[in-house]
C-alpha positions in Angstrom: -34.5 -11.3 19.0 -30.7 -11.7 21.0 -28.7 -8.8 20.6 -24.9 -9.8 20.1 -21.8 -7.4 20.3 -20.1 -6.4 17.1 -16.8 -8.2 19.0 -19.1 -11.2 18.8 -20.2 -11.1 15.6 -16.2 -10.3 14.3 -15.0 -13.0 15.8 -18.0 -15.3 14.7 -17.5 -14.4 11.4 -13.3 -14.5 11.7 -14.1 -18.4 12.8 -16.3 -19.0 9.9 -13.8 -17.7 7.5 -11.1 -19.6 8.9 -12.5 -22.4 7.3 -11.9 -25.2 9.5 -15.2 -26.0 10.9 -18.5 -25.6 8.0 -20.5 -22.7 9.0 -23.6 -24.7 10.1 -21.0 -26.3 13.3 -19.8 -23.0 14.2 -22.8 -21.8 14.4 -23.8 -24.3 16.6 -21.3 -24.3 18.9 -21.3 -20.4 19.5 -25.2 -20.7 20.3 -26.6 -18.3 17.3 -28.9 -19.0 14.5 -27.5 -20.8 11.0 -29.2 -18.0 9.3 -27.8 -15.0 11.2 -24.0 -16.3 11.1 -24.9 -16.7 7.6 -26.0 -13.2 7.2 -22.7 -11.5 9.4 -20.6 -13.1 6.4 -22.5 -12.0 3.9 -22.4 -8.2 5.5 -18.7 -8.9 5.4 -18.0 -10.1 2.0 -21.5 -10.4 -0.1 -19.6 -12.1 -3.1 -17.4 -15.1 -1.3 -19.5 -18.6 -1.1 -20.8 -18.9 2.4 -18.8 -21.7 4.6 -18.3 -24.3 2.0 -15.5 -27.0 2.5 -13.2 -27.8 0.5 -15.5 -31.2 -0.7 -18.4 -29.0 -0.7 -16.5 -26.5 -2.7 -14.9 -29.5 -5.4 -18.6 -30.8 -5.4 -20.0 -27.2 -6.4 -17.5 -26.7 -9.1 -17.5 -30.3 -10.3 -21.4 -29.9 -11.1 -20.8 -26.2 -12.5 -18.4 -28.1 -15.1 -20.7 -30.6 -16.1 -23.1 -27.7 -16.7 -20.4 -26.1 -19.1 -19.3 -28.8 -21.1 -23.4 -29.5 -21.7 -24.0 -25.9 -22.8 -20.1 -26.1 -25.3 -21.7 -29.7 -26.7 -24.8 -27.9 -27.7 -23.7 -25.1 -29.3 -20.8 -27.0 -30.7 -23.8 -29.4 -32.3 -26.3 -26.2 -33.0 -23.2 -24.7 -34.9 -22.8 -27.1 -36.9 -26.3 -27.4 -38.1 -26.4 -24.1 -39.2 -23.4 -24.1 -41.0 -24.8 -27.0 -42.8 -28.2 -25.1 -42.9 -26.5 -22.1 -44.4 -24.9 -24.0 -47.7 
């Protein structure tokens, strides 16, 4: 297993968050594993997505809001039914 610096892995990580290249490039380009560039971030910031886009990103939330308005339609429909159930 390669041993990097912490400078390395800072700036690595700085890079990735910058946003302008997707994770899976920068890693690339600076030589180190997808996985372990993917891991420095999360060490950083567990919570933030990992290198998406922007499209990535608008796909992602696009498909979240699909989910929603599903789950709203059926429990908009399953209220209904109960309240019609209920009389």
């Amino acid at each position: 297993m390669k041993k990097y610096s912490k400078e390395f892995k800072a700036e690595a990580v700085r890079l990735a968050q910058a946003g302008a290249k997707p994770v899976n490039k920068i890693a690339d380009d600076l030589g180190v594993s997808r996985t372990g560039l993917r891991g420095w971030l999360a060490e950083v910031d567990p919570v933030a997505p990992i290198g998406e886009t922007p499209e990535e990103e608008l796909h992602r939330l696009r498909r979240e809001n699909n989910v929603l308005q599903m789950e709203r339609d059926i429990l908009k429909k399953a209220t209904a039914f109960f309240a019609k159930e209920s009389r």
